[in-house]
PDB file of N, CA, C and O in Angstrom:
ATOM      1  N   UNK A   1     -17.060 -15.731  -8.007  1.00  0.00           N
ATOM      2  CA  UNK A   1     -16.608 -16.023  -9.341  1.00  0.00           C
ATOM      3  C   UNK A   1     -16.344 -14.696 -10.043  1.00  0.00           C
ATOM      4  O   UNK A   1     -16.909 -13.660  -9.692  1.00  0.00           O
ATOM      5  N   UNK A   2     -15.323 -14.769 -11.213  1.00  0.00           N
ATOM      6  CA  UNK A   2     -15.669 -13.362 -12.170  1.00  0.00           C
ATOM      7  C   UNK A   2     -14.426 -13.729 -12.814  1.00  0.00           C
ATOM      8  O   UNK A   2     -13.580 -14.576 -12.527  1.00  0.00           O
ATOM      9  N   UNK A   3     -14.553 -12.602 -14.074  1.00  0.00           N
ATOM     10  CA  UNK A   3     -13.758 -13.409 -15.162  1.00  0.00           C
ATOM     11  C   UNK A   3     -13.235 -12.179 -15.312  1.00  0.00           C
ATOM     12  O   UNK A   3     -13.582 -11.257 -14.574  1.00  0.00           O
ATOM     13  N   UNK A   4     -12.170 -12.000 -16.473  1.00  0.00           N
ATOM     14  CA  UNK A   4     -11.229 -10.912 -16.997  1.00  0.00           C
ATOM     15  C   UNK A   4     -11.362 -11.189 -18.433  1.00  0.00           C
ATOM     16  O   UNK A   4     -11.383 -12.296 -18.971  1.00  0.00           O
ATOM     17  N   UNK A   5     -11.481  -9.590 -19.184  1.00  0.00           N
ATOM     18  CA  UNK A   5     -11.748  -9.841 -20.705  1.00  0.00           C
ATOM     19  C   UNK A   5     -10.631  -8.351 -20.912  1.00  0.00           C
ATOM     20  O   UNK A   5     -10.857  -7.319 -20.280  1.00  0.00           O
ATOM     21  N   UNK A   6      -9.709  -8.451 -21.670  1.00  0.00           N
ATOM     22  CA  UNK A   6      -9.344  -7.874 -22.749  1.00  0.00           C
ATOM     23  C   UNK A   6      -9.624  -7.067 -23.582  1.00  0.00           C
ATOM     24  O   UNK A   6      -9.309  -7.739 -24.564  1.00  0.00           O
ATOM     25  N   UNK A   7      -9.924  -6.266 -23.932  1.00  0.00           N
ATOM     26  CA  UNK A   7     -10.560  -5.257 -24.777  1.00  0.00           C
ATOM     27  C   UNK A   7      -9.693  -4.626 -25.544  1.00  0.00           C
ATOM     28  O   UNK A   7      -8.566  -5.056 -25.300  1.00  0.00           O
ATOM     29  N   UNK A   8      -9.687  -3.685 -26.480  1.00  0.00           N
ATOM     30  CA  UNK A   8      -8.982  -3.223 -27.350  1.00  0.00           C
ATOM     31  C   UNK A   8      -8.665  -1.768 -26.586  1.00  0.00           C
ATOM     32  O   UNK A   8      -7.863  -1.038 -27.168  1.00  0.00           O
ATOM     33  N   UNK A   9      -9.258  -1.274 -25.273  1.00  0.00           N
ATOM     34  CA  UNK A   9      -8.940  -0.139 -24.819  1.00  0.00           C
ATOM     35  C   UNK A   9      -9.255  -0.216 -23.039  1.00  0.00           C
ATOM     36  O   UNK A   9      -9.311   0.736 -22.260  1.00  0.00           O
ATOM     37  N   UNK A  10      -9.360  -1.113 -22.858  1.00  0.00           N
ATOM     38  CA  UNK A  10      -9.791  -1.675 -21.635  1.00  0.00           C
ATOM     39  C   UNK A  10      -9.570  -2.926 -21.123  1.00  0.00           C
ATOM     40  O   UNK A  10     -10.370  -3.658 -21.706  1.00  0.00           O
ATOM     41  N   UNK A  11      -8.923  -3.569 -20.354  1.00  0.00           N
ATOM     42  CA  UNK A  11      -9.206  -4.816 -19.171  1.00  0.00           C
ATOM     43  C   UNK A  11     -10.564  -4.547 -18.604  1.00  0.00           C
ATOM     44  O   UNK A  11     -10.830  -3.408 -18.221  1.00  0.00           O
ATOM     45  N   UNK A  12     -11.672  -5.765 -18.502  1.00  0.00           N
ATOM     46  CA  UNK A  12     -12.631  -5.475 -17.928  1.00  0.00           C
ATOM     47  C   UNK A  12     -12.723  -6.363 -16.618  1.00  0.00           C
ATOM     48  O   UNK A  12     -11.995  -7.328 -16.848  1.00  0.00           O
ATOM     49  N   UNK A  13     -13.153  -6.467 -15.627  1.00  0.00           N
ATOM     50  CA  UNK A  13     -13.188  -7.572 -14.666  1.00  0.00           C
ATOM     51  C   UNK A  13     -14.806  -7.388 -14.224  1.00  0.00           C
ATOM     52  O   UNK A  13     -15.489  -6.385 -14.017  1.00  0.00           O
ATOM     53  N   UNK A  14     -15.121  -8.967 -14.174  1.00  0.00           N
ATOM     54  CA  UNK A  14     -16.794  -8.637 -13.794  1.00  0.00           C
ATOM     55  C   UNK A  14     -16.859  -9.747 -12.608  1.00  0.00           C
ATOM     56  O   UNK A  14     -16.469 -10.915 -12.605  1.00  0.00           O
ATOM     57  N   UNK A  15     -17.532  -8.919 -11.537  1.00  0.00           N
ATOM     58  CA  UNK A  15     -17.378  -9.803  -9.976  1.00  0.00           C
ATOM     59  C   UNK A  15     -18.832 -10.511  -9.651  1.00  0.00           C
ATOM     60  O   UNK A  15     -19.756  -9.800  -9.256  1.00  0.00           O
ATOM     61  N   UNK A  16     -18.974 -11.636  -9.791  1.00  0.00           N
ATOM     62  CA  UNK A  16     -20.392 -12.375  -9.718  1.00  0.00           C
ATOM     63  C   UNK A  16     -20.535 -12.846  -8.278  1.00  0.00           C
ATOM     64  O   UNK A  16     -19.965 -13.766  -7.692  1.00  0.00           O
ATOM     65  N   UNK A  17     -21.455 -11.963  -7.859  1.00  0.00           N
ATOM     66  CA  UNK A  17     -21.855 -12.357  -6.147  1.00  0.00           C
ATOM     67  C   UNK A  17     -22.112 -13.975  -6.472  1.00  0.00           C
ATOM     68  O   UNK A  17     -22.745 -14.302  -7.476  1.00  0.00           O
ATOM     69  N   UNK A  18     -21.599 -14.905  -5.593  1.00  0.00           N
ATOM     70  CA  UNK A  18     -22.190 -16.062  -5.137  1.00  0.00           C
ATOM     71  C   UNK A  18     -22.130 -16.595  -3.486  1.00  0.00           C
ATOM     72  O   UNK A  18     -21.859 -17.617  -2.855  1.00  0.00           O
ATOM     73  N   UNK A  19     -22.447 -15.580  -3.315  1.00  0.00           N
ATOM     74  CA  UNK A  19     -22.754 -15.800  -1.442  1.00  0.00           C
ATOM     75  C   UNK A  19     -23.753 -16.111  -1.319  1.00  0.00           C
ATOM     76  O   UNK A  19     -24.290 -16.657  -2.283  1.00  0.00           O
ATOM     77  N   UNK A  20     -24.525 -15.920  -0.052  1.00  0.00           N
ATOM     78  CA  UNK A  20     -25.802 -16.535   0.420  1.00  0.00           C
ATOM     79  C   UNK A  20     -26.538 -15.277   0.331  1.00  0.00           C
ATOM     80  O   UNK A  20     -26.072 -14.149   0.491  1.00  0.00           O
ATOM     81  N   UNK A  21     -28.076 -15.688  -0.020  1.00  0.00           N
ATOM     82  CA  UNK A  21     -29.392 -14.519  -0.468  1.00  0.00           C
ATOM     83  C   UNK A  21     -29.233 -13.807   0.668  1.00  0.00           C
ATOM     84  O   UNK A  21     -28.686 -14.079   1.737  1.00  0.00           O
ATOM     85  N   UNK A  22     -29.898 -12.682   0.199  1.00  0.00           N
ATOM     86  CA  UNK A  22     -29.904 -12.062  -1.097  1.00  0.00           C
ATOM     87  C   UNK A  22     -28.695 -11.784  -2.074  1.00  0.00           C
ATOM     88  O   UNK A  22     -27.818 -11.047  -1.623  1.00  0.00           O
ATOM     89  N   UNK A  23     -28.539 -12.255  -3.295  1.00  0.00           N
ATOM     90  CA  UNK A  23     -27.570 -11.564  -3.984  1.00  0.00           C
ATOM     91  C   UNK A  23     -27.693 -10.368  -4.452  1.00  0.00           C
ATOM     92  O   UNK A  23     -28.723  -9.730  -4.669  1.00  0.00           O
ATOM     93  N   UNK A  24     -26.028  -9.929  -4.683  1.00  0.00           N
ATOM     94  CA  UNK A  24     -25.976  -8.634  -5.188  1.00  0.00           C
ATOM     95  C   UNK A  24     -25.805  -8.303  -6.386  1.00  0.00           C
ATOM     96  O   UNK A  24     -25.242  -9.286  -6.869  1.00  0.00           O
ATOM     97  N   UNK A  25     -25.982  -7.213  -7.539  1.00  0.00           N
ATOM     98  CA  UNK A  25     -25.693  -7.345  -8.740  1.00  0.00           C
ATOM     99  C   UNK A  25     -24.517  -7.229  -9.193  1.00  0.00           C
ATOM    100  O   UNK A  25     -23.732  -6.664  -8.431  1.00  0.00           O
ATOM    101  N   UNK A  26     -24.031  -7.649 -10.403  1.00  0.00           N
ATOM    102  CA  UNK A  26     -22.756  -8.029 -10.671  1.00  0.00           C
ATOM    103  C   UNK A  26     -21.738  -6.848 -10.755  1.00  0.00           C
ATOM    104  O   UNK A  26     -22.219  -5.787 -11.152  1.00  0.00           O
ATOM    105  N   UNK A  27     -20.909  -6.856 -10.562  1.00  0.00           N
ATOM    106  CA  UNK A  27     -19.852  -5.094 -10.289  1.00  0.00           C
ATOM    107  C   UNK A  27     -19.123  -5.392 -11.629  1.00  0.00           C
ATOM    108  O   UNK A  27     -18.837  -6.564 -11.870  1.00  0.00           O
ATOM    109  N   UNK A  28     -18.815  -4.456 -12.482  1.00  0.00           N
ATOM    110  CA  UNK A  28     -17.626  -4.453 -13.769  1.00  0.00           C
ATOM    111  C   UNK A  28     -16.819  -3.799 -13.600  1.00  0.00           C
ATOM    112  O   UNK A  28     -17.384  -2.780 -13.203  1.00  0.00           O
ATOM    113  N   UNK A  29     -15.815  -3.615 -13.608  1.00  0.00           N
ATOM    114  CA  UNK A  29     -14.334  -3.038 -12.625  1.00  0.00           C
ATOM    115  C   UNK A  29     -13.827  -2.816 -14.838  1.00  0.00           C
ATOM    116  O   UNK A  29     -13.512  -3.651 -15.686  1.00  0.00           O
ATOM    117  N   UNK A  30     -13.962  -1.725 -14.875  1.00  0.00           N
ATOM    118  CA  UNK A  30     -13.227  -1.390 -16.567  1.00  0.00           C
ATOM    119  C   UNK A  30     -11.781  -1.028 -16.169  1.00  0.00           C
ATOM    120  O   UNK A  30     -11.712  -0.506 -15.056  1.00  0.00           O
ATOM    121  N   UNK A  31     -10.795  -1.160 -16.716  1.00  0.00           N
ATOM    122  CA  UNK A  31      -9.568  -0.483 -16.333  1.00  0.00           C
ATOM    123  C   UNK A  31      -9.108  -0.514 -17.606  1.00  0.00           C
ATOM    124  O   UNK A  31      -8.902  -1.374 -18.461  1.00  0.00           O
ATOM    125  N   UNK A  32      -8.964   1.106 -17.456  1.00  0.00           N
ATOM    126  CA  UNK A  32      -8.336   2.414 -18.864  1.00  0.00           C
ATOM    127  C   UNK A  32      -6.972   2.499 -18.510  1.00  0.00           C
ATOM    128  O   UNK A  32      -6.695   1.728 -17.590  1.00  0.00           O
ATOM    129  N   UNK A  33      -5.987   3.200 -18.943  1.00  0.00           N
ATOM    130  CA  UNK A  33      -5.290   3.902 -19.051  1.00  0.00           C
ATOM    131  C   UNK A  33      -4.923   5.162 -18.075  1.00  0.00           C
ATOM    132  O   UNK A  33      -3.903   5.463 -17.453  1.00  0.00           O
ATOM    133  N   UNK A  34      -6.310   5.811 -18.231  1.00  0.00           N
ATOM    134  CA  UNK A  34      -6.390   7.012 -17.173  1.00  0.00           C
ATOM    135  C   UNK A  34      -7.012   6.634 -16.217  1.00  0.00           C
ATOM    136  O   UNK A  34      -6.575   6.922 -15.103  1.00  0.00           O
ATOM    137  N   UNK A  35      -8.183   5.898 -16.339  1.00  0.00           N
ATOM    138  CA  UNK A  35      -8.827   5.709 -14.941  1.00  0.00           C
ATOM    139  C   UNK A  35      -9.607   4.322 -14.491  1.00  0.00           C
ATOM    140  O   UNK A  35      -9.980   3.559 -15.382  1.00  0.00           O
ATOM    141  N   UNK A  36      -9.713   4.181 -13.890  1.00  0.00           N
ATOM    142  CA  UNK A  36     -10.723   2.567 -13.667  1.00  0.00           C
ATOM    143  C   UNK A  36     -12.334   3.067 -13.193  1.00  0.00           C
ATOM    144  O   UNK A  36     -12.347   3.696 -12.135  1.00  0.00           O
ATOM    145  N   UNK A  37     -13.404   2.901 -13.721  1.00  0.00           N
ATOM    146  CA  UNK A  37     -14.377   2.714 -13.750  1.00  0.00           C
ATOM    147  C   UNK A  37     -15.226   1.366 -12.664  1.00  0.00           C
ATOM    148  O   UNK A  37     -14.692   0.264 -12.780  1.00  0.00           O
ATOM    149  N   UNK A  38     -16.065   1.410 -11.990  1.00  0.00           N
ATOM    150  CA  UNK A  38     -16.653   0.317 -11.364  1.00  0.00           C
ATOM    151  C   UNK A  38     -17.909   0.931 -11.231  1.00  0.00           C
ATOM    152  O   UNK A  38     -18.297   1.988 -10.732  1.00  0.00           O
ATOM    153  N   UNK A  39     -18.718  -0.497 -12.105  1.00  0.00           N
ATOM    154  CA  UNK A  39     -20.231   0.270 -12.158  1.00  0.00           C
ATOM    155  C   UNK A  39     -21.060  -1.502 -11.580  1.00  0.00           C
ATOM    156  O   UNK A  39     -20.673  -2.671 -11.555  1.00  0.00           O
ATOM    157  N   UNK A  40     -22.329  -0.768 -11.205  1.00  0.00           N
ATOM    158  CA  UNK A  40     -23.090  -1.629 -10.615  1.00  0.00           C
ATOM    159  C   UNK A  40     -24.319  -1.760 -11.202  1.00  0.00           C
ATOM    160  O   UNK A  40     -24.727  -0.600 -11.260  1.00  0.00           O
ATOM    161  N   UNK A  41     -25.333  -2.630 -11.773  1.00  0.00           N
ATOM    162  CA  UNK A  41     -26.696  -1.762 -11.671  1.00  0.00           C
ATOM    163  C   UNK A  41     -27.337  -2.210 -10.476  1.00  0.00           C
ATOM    164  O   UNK A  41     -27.190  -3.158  -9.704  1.00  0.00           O
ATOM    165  N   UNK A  42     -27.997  -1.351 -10.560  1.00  0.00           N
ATOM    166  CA  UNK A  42     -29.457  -0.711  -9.284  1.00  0.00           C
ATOM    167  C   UNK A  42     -30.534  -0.949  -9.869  1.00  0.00           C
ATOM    168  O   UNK A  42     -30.933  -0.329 -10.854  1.00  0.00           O
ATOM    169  N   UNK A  43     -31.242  -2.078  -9.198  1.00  0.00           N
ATOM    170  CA  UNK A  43     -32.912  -2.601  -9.688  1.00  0.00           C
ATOM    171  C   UNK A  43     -33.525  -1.873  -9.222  1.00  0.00           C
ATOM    172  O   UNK A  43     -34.429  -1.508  -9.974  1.00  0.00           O
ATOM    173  N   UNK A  44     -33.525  -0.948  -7.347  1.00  0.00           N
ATOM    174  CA  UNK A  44     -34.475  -0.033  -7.436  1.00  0.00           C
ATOM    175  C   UNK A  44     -34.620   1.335  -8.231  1.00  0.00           C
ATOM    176  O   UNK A  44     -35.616   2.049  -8.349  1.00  0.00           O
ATOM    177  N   UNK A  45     -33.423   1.484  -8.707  1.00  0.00           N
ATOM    178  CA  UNK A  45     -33.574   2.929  -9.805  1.00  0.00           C
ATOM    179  C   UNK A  45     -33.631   2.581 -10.947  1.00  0.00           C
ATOM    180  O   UNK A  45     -33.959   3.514 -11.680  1.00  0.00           O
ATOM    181  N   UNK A  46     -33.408   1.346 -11.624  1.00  0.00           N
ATOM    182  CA  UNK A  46     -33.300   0.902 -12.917  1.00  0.00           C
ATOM    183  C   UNK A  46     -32.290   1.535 -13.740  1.00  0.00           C
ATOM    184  O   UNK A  46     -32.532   1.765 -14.925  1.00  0.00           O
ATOM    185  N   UNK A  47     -30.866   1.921 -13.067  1.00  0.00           N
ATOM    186  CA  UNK A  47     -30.009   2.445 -13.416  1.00  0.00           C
ATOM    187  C   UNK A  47     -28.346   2.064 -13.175  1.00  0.00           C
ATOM    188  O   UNK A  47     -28.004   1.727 -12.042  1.00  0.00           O
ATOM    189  N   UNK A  48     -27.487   2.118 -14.104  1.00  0.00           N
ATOM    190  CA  UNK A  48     -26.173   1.557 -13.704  1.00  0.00           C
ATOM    191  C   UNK A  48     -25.475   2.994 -13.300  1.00  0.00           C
ATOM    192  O   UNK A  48     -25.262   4.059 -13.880  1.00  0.00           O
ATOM    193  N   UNK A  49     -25.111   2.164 -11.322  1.00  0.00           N
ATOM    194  CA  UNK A  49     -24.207   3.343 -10.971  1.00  0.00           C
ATOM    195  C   UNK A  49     -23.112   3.231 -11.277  1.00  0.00           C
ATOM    196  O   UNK A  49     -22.807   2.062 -11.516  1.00  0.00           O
ATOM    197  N   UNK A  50     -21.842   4.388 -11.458  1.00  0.00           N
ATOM    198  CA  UNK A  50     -20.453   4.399 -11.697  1.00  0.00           C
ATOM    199  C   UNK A  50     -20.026   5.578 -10.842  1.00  0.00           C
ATOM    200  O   UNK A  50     -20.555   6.674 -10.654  1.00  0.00           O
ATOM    201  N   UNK A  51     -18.274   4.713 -10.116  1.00  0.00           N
ATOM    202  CA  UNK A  51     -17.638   5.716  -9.845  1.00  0.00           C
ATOM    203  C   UNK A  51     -16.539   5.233 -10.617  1.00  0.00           C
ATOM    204  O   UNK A  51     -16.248   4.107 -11.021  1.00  0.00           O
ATOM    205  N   UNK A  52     -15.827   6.709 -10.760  1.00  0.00           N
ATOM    206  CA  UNK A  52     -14.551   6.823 -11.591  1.00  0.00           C
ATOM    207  C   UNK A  52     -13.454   6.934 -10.718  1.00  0.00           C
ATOM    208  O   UNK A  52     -13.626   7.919 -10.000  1.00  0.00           O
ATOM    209  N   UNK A  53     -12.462   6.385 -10.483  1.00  0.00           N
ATOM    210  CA  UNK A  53     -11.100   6.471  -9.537  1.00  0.00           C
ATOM    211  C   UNK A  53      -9.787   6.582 -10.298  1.00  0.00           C
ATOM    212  O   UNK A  53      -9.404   5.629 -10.977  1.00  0.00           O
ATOM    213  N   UNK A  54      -9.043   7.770 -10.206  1.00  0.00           N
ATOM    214  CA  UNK A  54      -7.980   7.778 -10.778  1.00  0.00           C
ATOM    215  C   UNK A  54      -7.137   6.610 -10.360  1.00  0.00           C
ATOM    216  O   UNK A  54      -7.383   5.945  -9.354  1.00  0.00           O
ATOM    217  N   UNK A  55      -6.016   6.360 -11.268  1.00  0.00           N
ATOM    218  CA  UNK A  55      -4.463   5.466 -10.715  1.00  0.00           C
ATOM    219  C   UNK A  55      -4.223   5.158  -9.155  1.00  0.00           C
ATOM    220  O   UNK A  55      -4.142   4.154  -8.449  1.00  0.00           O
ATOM    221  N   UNK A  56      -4.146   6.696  -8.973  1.00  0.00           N
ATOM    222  CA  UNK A  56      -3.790   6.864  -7.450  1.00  0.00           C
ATOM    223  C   UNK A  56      -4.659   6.125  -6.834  1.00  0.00           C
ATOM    224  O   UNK A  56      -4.355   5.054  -6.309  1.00  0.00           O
ATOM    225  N   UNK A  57      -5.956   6.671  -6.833  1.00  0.00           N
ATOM    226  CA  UNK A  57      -6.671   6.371  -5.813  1.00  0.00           C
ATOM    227  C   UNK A  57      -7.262   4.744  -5.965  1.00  0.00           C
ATOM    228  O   UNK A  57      -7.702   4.087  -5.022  1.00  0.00           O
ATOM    229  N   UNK A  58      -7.162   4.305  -7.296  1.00  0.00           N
ATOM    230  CA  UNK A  58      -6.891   2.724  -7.000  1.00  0.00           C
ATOM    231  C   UNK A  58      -5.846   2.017  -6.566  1.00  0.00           C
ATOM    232  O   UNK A  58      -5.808   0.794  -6.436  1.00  0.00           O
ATOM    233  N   UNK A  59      -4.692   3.064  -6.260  1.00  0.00           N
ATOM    234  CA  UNK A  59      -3.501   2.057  -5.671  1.00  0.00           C
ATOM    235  C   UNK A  59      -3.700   2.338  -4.090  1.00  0.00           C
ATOM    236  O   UNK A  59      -3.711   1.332  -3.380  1.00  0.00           O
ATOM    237  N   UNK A  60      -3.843   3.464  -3.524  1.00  0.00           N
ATOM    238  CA  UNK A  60      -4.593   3.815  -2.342  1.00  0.00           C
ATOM    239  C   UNK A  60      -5.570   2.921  -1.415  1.00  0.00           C
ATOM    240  O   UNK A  60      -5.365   2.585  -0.249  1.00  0.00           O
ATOM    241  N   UNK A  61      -6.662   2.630  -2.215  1.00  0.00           N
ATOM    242  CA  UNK A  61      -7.669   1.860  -2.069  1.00  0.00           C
ATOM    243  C   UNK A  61      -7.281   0.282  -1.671  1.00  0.00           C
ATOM    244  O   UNK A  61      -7.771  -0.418  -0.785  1.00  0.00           O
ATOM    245  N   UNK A  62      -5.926  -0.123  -2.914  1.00  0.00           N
ATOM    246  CA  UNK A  62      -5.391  -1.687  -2.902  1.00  0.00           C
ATOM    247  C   UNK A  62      -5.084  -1.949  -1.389  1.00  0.00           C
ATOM    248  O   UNK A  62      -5.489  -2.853  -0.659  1.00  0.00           O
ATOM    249  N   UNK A  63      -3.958  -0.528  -1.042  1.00  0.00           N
ATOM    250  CA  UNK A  63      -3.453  -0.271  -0.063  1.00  0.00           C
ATOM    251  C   UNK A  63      -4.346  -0.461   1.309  1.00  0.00           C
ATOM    252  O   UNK A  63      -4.054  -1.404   2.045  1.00  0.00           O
ATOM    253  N   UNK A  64      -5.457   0.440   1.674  1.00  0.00           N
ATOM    254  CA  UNK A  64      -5.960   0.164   2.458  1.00  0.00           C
ATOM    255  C   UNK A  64      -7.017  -0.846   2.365  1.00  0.00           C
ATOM    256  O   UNK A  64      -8.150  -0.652   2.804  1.00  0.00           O
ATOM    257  N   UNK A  65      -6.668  -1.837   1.837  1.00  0.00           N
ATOM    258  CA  UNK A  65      -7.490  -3.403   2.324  1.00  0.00           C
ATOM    259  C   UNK A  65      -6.614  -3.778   3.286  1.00  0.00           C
ATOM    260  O   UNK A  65      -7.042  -4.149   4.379  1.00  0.00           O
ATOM    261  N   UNK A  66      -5.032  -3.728   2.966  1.00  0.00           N
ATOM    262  CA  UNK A  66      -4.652  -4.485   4.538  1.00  0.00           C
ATOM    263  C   UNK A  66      -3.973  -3.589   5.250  1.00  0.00           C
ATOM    264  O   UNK A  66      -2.829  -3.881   5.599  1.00  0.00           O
ATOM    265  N   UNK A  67      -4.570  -2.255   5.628  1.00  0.00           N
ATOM    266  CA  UNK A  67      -4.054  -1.560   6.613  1.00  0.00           C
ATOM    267  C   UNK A  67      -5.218  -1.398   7.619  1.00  0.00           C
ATOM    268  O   UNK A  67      -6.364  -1.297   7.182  1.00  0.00           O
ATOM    269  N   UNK A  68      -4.921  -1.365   9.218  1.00  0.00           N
ATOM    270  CA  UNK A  68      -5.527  -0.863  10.038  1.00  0.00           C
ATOM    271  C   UNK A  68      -6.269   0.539   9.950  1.00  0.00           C
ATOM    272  O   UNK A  68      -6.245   1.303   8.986  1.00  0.00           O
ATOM    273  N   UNK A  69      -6.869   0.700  11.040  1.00  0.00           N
ATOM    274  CA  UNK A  69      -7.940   1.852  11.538  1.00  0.00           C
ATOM    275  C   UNK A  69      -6.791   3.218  11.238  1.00  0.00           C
ATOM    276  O   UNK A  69      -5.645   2.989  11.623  1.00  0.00           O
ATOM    277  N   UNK A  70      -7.002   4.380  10.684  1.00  0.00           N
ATOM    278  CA  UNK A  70      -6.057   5.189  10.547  1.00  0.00           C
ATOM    279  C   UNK A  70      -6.255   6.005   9.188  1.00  0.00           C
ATOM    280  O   UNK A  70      -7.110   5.856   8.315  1.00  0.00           O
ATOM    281  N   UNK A  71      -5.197   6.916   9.278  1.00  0.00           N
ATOM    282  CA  UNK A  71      -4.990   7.965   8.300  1.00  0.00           C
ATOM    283  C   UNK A  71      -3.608   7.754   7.365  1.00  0.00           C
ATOM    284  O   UNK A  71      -2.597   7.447   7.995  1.00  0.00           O
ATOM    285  N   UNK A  72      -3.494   7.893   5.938  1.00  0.00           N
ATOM    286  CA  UNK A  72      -2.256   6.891   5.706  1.00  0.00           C
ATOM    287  C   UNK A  72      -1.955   8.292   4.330  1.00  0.00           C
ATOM    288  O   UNK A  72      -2.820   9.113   4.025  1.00  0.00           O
ATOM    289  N   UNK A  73      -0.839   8.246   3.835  1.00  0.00           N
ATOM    290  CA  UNK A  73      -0.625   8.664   2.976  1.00  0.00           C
ATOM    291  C   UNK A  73       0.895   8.302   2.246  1.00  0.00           C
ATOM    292  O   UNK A  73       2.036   8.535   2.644  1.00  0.00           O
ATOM    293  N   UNK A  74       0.250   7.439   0.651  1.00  0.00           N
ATOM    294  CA  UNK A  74       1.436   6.748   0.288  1.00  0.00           C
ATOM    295  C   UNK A  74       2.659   7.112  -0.172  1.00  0.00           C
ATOM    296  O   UNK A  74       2.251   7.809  -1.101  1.00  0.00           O
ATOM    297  N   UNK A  75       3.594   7.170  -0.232  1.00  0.00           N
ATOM    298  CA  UNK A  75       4.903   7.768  -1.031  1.00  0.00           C
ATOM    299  C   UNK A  75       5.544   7.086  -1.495  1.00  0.00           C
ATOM    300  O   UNK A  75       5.928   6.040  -0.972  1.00  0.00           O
ATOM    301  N   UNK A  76       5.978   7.664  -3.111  1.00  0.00           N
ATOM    302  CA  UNK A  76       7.254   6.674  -3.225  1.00  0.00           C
ATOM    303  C   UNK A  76       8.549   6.647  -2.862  1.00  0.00           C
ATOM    304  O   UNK A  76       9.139   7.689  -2.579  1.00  0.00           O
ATOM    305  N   UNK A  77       9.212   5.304  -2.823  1.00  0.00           N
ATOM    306  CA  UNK A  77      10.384   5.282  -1.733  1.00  0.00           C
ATOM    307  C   UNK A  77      11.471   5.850  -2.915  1.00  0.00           C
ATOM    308  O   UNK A  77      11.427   5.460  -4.082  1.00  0.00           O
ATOM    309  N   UNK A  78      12.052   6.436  -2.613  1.00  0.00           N
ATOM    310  CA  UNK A  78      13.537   6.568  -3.142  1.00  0.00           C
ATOM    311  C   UNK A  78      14.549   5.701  -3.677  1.00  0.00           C
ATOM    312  O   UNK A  78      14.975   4.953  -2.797  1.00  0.00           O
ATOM    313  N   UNK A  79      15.128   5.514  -4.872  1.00  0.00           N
ATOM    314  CA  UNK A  79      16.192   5.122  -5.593  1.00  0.00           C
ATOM    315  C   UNK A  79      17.160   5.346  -4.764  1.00  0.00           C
ATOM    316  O   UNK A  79      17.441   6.510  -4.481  1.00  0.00           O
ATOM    317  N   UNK A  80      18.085   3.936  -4.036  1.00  0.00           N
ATOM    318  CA  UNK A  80      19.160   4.512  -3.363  1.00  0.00           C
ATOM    319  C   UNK A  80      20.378   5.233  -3.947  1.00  0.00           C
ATOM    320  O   UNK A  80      20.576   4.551  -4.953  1.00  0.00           O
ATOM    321  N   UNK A  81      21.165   6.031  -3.945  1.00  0.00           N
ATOM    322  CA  UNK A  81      22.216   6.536  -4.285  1.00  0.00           C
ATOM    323  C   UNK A  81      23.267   5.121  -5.276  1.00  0.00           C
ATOM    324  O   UNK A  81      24.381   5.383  -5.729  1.00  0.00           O
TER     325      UNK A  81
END
C-alpha cells in the first residue's frame, strides 16, 4: 500500500510494507525539485535514516530495475535533424 501527498514544496510518497512478518518500517520517498530524499526509521538506533539522490541518479536507478547484470550508462538520444 502507500499513498501520494502534495505539498507546497514537495510530492511525498509513503511505502507501507504489507508482506508477511516481519514487517518493515514505512519508507517516505520526498521529491524536491533538486533532489529526492528516501528516509526510513531504524528501531534499533531510534533514528530516521536518509539518502539523498540527485535527478540523475533517480532516473538511473528507475532505469536499472529492468535492466540485466551489467554496467550501463544513460544518454540522451538526439533530436533528429
Amino acid at each position: 500500500m502507500f499513498s501520494i501527498e502534495h505539498e507546497f514544496d514537495a510530492t511525498v510518497i509513503t511505502l507501507v510494507d504489507e508482506g508477511a512478518a516481519p514487517l518493515q518500517e514505512d519508507v517516505v520517498i520526498n521529491g524536491f525539485a533538486e533532489c529526492v530524499t528516501v528516509e526510513q526509521y531504524d528501531p534499533r538506533t531510534d533514528t530516521v535514516q536518509k539518502v539523498t539522490l540527485s535527478p540523475e541518479q533517480l532516473r538511473d536507478l528507475a532505469a536499472a530495475l529492468d535492466l540485466p547484470e551489467g554496467v550501463y550508462q544513460l544518454r540522451q538520444s538526439s533530436e533528429p535533424d
